[in-house]
N, C-alpha and C positions, 0 to 999 in steps of 0.2 A: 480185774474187777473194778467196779463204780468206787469202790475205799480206798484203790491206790493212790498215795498221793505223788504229788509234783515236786520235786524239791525247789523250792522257790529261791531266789537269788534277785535280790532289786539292786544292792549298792554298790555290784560292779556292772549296772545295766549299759554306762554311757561311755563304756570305756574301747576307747581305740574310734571311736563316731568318726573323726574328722579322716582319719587313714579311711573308713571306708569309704567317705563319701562320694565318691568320684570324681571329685575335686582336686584331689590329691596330686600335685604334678610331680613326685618321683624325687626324688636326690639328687639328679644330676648324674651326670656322667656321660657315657659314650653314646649318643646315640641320637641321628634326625628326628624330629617325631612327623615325617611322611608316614602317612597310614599304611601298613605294609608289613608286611611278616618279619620278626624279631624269632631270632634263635637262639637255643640253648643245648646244650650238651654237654654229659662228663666230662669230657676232654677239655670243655670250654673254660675261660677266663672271664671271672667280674671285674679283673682290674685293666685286661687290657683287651678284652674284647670290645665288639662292639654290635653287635647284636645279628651278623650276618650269617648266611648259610660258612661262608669260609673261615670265620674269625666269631664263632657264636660266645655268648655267655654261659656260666659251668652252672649257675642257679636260677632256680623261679622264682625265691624270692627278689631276687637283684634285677628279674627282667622285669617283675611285676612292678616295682618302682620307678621303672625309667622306660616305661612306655605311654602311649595315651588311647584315650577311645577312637575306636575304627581299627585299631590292628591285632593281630594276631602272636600269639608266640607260639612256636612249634618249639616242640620238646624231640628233639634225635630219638634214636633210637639210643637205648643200655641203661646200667643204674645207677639214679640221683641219692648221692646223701644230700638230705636238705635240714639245716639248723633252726630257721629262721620262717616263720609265717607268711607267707604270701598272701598280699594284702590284693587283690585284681580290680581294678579301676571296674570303672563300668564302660561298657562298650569294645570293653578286651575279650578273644577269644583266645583260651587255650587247647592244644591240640596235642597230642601227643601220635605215636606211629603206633599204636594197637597197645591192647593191656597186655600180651606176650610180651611184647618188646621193649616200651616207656615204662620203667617201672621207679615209682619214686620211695626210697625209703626212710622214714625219721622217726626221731625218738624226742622231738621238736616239744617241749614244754608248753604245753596250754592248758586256758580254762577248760574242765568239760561242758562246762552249763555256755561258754559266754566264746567260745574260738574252738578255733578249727586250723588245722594244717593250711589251708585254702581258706581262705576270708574269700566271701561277695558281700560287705555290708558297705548299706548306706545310712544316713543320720536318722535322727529323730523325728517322727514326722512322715506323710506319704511315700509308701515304698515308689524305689527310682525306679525310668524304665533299663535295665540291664542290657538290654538288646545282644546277647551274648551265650559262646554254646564254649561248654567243655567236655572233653572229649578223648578217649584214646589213649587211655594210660592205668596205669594200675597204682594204687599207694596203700605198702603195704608198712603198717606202726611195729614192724621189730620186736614182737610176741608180745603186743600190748604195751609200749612203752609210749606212745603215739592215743592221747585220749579221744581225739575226734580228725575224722579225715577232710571232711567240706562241709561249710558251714555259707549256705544263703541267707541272708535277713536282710529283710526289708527292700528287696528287688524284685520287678516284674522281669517277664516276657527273658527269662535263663531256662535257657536245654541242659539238661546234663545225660551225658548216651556211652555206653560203649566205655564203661568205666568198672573198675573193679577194687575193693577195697577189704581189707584183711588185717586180724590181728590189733586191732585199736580198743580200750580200753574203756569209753563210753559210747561212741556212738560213730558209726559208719559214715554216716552224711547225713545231715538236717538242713529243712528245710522252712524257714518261716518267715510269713510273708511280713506277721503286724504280731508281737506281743500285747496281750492284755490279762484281765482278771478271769478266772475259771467262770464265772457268772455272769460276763457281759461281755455282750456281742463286740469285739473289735471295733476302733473307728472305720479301721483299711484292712482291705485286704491283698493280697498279695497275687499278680493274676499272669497270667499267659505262663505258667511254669507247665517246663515237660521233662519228665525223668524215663527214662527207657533203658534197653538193654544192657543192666548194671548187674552186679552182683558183691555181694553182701555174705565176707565169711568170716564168725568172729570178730563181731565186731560190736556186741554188747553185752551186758554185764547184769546180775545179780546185785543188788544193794540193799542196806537195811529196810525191808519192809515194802520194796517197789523195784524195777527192773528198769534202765535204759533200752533205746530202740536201737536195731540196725539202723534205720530210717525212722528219724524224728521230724511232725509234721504240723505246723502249724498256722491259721490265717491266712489260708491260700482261699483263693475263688478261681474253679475251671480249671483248676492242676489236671494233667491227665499223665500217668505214672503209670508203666504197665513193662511188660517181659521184666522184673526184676528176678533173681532168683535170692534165696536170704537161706543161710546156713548159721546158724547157733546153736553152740553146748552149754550156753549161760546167757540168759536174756531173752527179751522180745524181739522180734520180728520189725513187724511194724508199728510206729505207738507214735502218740501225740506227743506234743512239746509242749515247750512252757506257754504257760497262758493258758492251758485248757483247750488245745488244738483249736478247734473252731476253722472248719471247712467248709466251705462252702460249693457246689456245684463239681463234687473232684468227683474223678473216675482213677478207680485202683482196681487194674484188670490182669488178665492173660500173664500169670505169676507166681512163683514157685517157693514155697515158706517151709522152712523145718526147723524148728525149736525144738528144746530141752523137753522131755514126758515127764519131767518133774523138778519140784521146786521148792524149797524148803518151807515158803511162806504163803503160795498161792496153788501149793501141789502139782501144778507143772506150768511151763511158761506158756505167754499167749503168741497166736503167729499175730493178731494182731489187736494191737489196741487204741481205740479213736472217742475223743470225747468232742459230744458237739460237730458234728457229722449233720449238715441240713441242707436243705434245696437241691432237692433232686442231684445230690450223691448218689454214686453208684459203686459196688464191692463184685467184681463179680469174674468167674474163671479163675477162680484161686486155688491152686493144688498144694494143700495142707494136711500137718500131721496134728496138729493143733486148735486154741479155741481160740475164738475172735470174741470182742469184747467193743458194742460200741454205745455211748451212754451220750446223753443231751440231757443238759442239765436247764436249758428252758425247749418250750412245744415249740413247735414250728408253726405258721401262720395256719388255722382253718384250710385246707382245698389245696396244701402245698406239698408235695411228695417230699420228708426229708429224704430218705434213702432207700436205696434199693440194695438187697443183696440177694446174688441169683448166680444159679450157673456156677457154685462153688463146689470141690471135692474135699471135704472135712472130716479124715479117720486116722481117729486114734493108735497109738501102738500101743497101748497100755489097754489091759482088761479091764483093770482096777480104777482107770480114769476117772479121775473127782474133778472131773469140770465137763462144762456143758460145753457144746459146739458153738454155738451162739450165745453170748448175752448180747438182748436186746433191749437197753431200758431207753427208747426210744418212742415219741410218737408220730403220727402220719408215716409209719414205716410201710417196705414190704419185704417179704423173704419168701423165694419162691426157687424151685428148679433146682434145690441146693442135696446133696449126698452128703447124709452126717453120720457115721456107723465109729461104735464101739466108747460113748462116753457117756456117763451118770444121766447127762439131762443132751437132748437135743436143742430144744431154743428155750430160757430161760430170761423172764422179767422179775427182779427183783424188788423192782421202782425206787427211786429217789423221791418220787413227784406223780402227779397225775399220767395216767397214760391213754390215749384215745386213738381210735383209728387205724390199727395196725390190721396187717392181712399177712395171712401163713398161707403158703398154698404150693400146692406139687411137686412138694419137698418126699424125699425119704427121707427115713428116720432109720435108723436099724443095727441090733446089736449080735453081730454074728454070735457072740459068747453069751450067757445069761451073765450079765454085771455083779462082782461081788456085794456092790453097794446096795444099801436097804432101801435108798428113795432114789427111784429111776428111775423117771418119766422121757416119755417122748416131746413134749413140752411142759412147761412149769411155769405157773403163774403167781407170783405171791404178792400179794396190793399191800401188803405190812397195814399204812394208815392212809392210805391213798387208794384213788378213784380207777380202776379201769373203765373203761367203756369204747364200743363199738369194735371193740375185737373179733375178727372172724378169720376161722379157721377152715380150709376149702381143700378136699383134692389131695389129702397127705396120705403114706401109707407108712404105719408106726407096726416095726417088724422085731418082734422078741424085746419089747420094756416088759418093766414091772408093771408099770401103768403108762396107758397111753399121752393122758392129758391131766394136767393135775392141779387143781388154784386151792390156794391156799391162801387166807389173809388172817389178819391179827383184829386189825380196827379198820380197816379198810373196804372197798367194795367193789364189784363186780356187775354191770350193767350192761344190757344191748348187745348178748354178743351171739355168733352164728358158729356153728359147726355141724358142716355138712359134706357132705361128698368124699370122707375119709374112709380109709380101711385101717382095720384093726388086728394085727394078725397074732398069733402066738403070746399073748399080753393078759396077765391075769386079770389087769382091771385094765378098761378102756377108758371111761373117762370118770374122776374123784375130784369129787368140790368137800373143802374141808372148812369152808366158813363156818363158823361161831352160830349165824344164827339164819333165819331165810330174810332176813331183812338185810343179809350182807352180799346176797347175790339174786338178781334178778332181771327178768325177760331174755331170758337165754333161746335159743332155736337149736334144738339137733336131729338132724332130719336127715334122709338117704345116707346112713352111713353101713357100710358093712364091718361084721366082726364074726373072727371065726379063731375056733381055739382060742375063745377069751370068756373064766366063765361066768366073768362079773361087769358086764359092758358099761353101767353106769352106777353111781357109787353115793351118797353123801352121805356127809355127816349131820346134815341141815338140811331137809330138802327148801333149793332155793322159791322165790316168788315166781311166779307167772314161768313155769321151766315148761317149757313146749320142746316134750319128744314125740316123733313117729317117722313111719316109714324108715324102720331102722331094722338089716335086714343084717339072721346069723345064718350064712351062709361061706360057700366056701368061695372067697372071687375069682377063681378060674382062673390065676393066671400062670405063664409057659413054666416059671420055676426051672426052667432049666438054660445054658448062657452063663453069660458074663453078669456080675451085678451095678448098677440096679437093674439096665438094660441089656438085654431084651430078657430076665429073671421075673420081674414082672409087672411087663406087659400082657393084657389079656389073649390067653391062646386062641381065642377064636371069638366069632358074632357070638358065640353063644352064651360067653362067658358072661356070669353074673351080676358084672360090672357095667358093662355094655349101655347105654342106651337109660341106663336107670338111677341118675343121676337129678338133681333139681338145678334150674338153671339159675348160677352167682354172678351173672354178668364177665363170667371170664370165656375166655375163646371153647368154642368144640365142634367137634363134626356127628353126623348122627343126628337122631332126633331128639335126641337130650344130650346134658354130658354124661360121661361115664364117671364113676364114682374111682377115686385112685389118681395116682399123679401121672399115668398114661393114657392117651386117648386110641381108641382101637383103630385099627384102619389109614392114625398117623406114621409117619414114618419117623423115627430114633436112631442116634445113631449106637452101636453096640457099644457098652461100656467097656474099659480095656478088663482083662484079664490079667495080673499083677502075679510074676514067679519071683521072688526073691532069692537073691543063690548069696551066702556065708563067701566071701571070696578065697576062705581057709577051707571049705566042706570042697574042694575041687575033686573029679574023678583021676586027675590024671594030671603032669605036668611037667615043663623043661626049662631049668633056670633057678626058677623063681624062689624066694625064703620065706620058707610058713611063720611068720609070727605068734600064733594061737586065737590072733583075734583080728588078723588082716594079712594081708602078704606083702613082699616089698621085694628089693633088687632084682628090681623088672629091668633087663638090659633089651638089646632090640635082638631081634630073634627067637628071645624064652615066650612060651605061651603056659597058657592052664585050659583045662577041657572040663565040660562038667557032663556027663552025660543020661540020654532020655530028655532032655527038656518039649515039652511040648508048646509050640508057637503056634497050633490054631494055625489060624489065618493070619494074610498080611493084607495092609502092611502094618508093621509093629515097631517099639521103638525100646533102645537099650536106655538104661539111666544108671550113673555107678559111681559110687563115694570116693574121690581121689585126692588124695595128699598130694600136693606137687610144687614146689619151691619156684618162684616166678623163673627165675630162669635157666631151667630145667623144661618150661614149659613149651608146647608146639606141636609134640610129639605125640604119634598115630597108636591108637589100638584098634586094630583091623576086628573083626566080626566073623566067623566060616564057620562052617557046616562041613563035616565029614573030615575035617584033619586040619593042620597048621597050617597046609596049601590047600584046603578046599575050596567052596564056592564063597567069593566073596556078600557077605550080606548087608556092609557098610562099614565105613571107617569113623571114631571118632579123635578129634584133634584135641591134644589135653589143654586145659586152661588152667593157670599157675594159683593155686587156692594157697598161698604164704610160706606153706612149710609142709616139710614131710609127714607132721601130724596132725596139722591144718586140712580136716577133710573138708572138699568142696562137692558140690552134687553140679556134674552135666550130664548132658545125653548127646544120643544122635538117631535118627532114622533109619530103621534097618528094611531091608526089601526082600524077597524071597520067596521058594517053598516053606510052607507051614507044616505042619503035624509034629510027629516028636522027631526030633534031632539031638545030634549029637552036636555042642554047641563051643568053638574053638575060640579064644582071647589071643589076640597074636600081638605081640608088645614091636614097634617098630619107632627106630631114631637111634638115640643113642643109648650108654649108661646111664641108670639114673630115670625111669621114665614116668614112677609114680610109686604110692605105696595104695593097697585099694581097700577097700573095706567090704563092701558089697556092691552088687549087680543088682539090677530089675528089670525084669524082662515084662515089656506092658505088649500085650496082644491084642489084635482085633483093631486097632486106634491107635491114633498117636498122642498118650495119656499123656506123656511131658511135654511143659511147652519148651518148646524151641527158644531157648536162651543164647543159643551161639550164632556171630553176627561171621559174618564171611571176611575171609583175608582183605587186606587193601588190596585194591588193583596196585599195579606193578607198569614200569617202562613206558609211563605216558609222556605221551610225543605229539608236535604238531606237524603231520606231513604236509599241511597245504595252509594258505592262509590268503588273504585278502586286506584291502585297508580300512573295509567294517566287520570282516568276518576272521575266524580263524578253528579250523578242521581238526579232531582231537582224535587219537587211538591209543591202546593203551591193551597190557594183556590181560586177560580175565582174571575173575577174584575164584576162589570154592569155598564152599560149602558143606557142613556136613549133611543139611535138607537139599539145596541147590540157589544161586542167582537168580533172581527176579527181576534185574535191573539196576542200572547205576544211576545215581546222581551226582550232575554235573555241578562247580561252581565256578563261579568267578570270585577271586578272594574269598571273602566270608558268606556270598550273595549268592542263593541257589537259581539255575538257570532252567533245567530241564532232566527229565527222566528220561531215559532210554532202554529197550532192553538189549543190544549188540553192545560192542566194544569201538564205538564209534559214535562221533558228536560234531556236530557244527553248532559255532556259539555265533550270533548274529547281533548286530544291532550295536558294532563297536565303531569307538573312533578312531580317524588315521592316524599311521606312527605313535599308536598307544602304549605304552607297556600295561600287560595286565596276565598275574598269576591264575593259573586255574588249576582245579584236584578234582579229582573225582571218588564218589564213595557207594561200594557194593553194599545192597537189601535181599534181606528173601522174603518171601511169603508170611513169615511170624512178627517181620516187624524189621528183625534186627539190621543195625547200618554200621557197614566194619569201619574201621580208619579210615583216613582221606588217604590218599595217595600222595608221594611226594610232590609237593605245588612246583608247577611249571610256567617257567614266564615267557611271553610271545611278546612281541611286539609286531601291530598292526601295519601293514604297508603305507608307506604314505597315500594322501589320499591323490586320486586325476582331480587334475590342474586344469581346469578350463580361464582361456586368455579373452580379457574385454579389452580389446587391442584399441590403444589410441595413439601408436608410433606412424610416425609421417616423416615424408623427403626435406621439411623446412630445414633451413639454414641457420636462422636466428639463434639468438640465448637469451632472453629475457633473464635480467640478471634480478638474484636475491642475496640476500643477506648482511646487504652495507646497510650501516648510519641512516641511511635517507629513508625515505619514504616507500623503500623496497624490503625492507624488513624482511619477507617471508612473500611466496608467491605459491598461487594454489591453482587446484585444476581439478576439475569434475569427473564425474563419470556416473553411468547408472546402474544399479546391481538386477544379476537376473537371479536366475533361480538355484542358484547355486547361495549358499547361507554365509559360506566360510570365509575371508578373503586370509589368504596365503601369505603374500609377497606382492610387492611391485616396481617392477624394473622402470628405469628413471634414466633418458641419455641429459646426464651433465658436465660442465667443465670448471674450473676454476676463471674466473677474470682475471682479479690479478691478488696479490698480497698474500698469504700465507692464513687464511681462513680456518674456523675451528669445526668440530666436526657438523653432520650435517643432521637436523632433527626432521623424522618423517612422521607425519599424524595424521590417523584420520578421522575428519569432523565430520556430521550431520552439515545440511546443509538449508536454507531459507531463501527464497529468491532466488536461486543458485548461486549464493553466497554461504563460507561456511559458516555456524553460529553454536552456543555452546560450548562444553567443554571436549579434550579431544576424546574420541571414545578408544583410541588404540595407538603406542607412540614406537619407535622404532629409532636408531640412530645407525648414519653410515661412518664410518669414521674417515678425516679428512685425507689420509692417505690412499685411500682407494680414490680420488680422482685428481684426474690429471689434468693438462692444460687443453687436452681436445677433446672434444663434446665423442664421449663413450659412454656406454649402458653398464650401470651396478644396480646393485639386485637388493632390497632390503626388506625383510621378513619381520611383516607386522600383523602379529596373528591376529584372526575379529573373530566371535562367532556374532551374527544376530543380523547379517546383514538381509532386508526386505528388498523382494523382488518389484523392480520400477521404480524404486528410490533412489534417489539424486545423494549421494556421496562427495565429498571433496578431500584428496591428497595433499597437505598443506608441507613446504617444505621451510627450512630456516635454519641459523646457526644455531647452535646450543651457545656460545658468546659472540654478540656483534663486536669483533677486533678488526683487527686491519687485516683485509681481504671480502671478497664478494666471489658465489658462485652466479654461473647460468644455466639454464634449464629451455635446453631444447624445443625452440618455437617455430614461429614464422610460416603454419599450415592449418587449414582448418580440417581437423578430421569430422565434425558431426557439427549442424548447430547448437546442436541439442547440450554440448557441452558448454563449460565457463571456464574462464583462465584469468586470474587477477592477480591484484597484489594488495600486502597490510605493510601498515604504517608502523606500525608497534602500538600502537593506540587503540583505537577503536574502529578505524575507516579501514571496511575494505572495498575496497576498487576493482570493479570489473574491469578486465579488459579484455576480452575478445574479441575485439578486433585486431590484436597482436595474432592472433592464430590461438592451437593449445598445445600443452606442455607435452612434450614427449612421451608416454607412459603404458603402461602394457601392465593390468591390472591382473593377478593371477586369484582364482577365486575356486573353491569346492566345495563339495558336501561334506 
């Protein structure tokens, strides 16, 4: 709620700044810093390792010090004790091999409010760009000994995916961009952050008076966060950070929340809680047992959407629920498309402040149970000492409240507001204004609404000013009432229905000649809501193996199953969802799905994911496919000893009600069968799924290349004789992206050699590199369209004396003279020539070289001592060519008329 407060913390705000900065160059020790994948493993060594696949380091924190931006550290596969805080540069990617496999465990001493196991902070000041994704590992805090798992501050453009965290004592991973005051807007904020396919079990806390978050989130702009799943016995979900969150432009979607039904100070916890939530935010496909909670403590500009919340599933497990689905003390909101069933208040404005501009609309509302509570509305408005205005309310349908709509104010007031197009169903009062006086509520509109089984549709205690009711009809709205709810329960069963067509038009979408009144349009199509069986995993009909607990079962070995029978599945396709304890590594292991026996018909497998410990319940799912109606419904435990402890099943019918949290295996045995010297051809074996493969993505290092949907890749557009590592990482259709695959390194072909031949039959030597006036002798050539130059072969000999090595360069050229500095140098050493004029070869790489440009090969000693070479003359290959000599000074001297220098230029793409 809006009273919770923050526990603030400033005088340990700057501590550790400079470790985060990304400035930070490490301790020293083993290690190149070529940009390049650094390793770590159990097995490994911080004292005498050195950071390779064969000889890796045992810790992260030891790698995160002694690497730099551009690389990567890949975490092995097995499990980490880690002592020590890992500080990650910026421009570091950490990667681990899957959250089955990478599992990192500490009991590592940190701040809650101010560190994390994982540091990404940078200084004081505009957040850095991070340019960085972590990835692929599990870290699980040793039954809460471990206060916080990952902690980003003050860095853009960080992924974090495919990551699982359990067991930590304040808060799971937080995320914030810019700290500031609860009241003012941030200088910075914090932008290109992406969080995805993580999960969140136990991993926050109950405290005096206020809750930590799984996910703590603060001063982002454009964050987009979505497939998380979040499991809590104690705490919030999700909730803002210090500073009074302040988000700007985030999307928090397609995500799976279950908190505590109760709570000692706020009666039960929230899935999520956000303050300062503006410009066009969006909350939406959130499958919740819990209330959300989102407050702005300044308006958002006139004409500027702060937030949308839509598309959400919010039902309570509690009958007795003393909390509202929604707080919305927000303005320029909307909340629309949202399912809120079985809590005291549906959407509730409490106000801190002025509230203007908000829109309800084609929400359900609905209390399967009559509420024990005595004030239970479908919406609640209470202006305390502040202003509402231009609230309208469109298109809801309020099913079994006490009261449908309800404002209440103290000194406050209620202005400009619309409600229309709602139904009213099974609700003693439809809509109750409880203001003081009519001077505290006016120019109201409530028009085209129906209500039935309600026998007191509108209510005050004051009638307000200027209240314009009509065309409000008590009738019955016709709709199927029979289904799954909300959909297709009720939608209207036919044209006929009383809803139909009789609508006033609010500027929102419809078909028909009007809209229809209700949060369904007729004739649209819906998809069917799921149907929801929950089976006790201890209420089983029947079973082999397995140990009843009284309140879950466990010593699930591979082989033992449980059977429950009659379940009825409707239609498909449908999907299982089930509470599992599972110690990480224990984790991997199959619970097959059948029909008709422990070898029936298979209906889907799910693969367990390691939720901390065997009483550490975590919630997955998987997709099941099949005959529907009722069945007799088999759990087949396959792997090893040890496969889980369960709590309950849910069997969603008609749809696939859960989102799909589980990301696919890493691919496996990638190889490059073919290759080129700008190309190189990848295969590799497929990943699974428990929904199915959509596609891989390919990379090069850290750098995404292309999607494919087969098991095969061509990477194009490389250089010759490159080394460059590539991995590949399986998606499906929900989002999720599993581990990379083990990085594979190729090296490119060298590249073809194209020859700008200037060797000729002369005789000569035009001699270089004595005392005189011979200093260095050069010779031209013209480049084509090849960019590269390679190498070039030179026939020379010694004159006489014992000369030191030979210096080759190549200069720009003026006149056909060279001029400037050299742009490429190379050296032959003097033992490679001998006293008869022979051909050596010296590789002086260039890129940049321009087609039709005049080049010159300049040669010379590296010390003029006693000795001189020569250099194969006495023929003219081309006029077009120059052949001279320098002084050591400034002059140089054409001479071609000698002929030109022997030479055979080798040059590529």
């Amino acid at each position: 709620m809006f009273l919770s407060k923050w526990k603030k913390v400033i005088t340990l705000f700057f501590v550790i700044a400079l470790i985060g900065s990304g400035s930070y160059s490490g301790k020293g020790g083993n290690v190149a810093h070529a940009a390049g994948t650094y390793y770590v493993a159990p097995n490994g060594s911080d004292s005498t390792g050195n950071g390779t696949s064969t000889n890796p380091w045992k810790s992260l924190a030891y790698a995160s010090a002694h690497v730099a931006s551009g690389d990567t550290i890949h975490l092995k596969a097995g499990t980490y004790t880690e002592t020590q805080i890992s500080y990650i540069p910026v421009g570091v990617n950490v990667e681990g091999e899957g959250v089955n496999n990478t599992i990192i465990q500490s009991s590592a001493a940190v701040d809650p409010y101010l560190e994390a196991l994982i540091m990404l902070q940078s200084p004081e000041g505009a957040p850095q760009n991070g340019n960085q994704t972590l990835s692929g590992f599990t870290i699980d805090g040793m039954q809460r000994a471990l206060e916080s798992g990952i902690f980003v501050f003050r860095r853009n453009n960080v992924t974090l995916h495919d990551i699982n965290v359990s067991n930590t004592h304040f808060s799971g991973i937080k995320v914030y961009g810019y700290w500031t005051d609860d009241n003012v807007e941030p200088s910075y904020y914090g932008s290109g952050i992406q969080l995805y396919n993580i999960r969140l079990t136990e991993t926050s806390r109950d405290l005096d008076g206020w809750s930590s978050g799984a996910l703590m989130l603060s001063g982002l702009q454009g964050a987009d966060i979505h497939n998380i799943n979040i499991t809590e016995s104690g705490g919030y979900g999700i909730k803002f950070g210090a500073g009074g969150g302040w988000l700007k432009g985030v999307k928090i979607h397609d995500s799976t929340i279950h908190v505590n039904s109760y709570d000692p100070f706020w009666g039960s916890d929230a899935s999520m809680e956000l303050w300062n939530v503006i410009e066009n935010s969006e909350v939406y496909n959130i499958k919740s047992n819990n209330w959300f909670s989102f407050v702005n403590k300044l308006e958002t500009a006139p004409g500027v959407t702060s937030l949308k919340v839509h598309d959400n599933q919010i039902i309570s497990e509690r009958v007795d629920s003393p909390k509202e689905a929604i707080e919305f003390l927000v303005s320029n909101g909307q909340i629309y498309n949202n399912y809120m069933e079985q809590f005291q208040f549906g959407v509730v404005d409490y106000r801190v402040g002025n509230s203007s501009n908000n829109l309800i609309h084609h929400n359900v509302f609905r209390n399967p149970q009559v509420s024990t509570r005595a004030d239970n509305a479908g919406i609640l408005m209470n202006s305390r000492q502040y202003a509402f205005s231009g609230m309208k309310v469109y298109n809801n349908i309020f099913d079994n409240y006490k009261i449908g709509i309800q404002f209440g104010a103290e000194s406050g007031t209620f202005i400009n507001g619309e409600i229309k197009n709602n139904i009213f169903i099974n609700t003693p009062v439809g809509i109750r204004t409880l203001t003081s006086s009519s001077a505290n509520m006016s120019n109201f509109q409530v028009q085209n609404n129906i209500y039935h089984n309600v026998p007191t549709f509108v209510q005050h205690n004051s009638v307000p000013t200027n209240w314009q009711q009509s065309n409000n009809f008590n009738t019955d709205p016709g709709m199927k009432k029979t289904g799954a709810i909300p959909a297709p329960y009720y939608i209207p069963s036919s044209s006929a229905s009383t809803t139909v067509n009789t609508g006033v038009n609010v500027g929102l979408p419809y078909s028909g000649s009007a809209p229809d009144i209700g949060a369904y349009e007729f004739g649209n199509t819906y998809p069917d809501s799921p149907t929801v069986k929950k089976l006790e995993a201890e209420n089983y009909s029947s079973m082999s193996g397995i140990m009843n607990y009284g309140s879950a079962i466990g010593n699930l070995d591979h082989g033992d199953w449980i059977a429950y029978n009659s379940i009825n599945l409707e239609t498909s396709p449908y999907s299982v969802e089930v509470s599992l304890g599972v110690p990480y590594n224990y984790a991997g292991q199959q619970i097959e799905v059948r029909t008709g026996g422990p070898t029936g018909t298979l209906l889907g497998t799910l693969t367990t994911v390691g939720s901390g410990d065997w009483g550490s319940y975590g919630r997955q799912s998987a997709t099941l496919s099949g005959t529907g109606g009722v069945q007799n419904l088999y759990f087949v435990f396959k792997g090893n000893a040890g496969i889980g402890n369960l709590d309950w099943i849910k069997i969603y019918s008609n749809s696939i009600s859960v989102a799909d949290t589980q990301a696919p295996s890493a691919p496996t045995n990638l190889s490059s069968p073919s290759k080129t010297s700008t190309s190189v051809n990848l295969s590799w074996t497929a990943s699974t799924d428990n929904v199915g493969v959509t596609g891989y993505d390919v990379y090069r290092g850290t750098t995404y290349v292309t999607t494919v949907t087969g098991t095969t890749a061509t990477v194009t557009g490389l250089t010759a004789n490159t080394a460059y590592t590539f991995s590949v990482k399986a998606k499906d259709a929900a989002g999720n992206v599993s581990a990379a695959s083990s990085g594979l390194t190729v090296t490119t072909n060298p590249a073809a050699v194209t020859v700008i031949d200037l060797s000729h039959n002369g005789t000569g030597a035009a001699t270089f590199g004595s005392s005189s006036n011979e200093v260095k002798r050069w010779q031209t050539f013209l480049a084509n369209t090849n960019n590269k130059l390679v190498s070039v072969d030179l026939k020379l000999k010694r004159i006489y004396g014992n000369p030191s090595n030979v210096t080759v360069q190549l200069y720009a050229t003026s006149g056909g003279k060279p001029t400037g500095s050299p742009l490429a140098s190379a050296t032959i050493n003097a033992s490679s020539i001998t006293g008869t004029l022979a051909v050596v070869n010296a590789a002086i790489p260039y890129t940049g070289l321009v087609n039709g440009t005049e080049y010159a090969i300049v040669l010379g000693q590296q010390n003029t001592i006693d000795g001189a070479y020569g250099w194969s003359s006495g023929a003219d290959v081309s006029t077009s060519y120059h052949f001279g000599k320098f002084d050591g000074g400034s002059v140089w001297t054409d001479e071609s008329f000698v002929g030109d220098g022997w030479m055979k230029v080798n040059v590529s793409n």
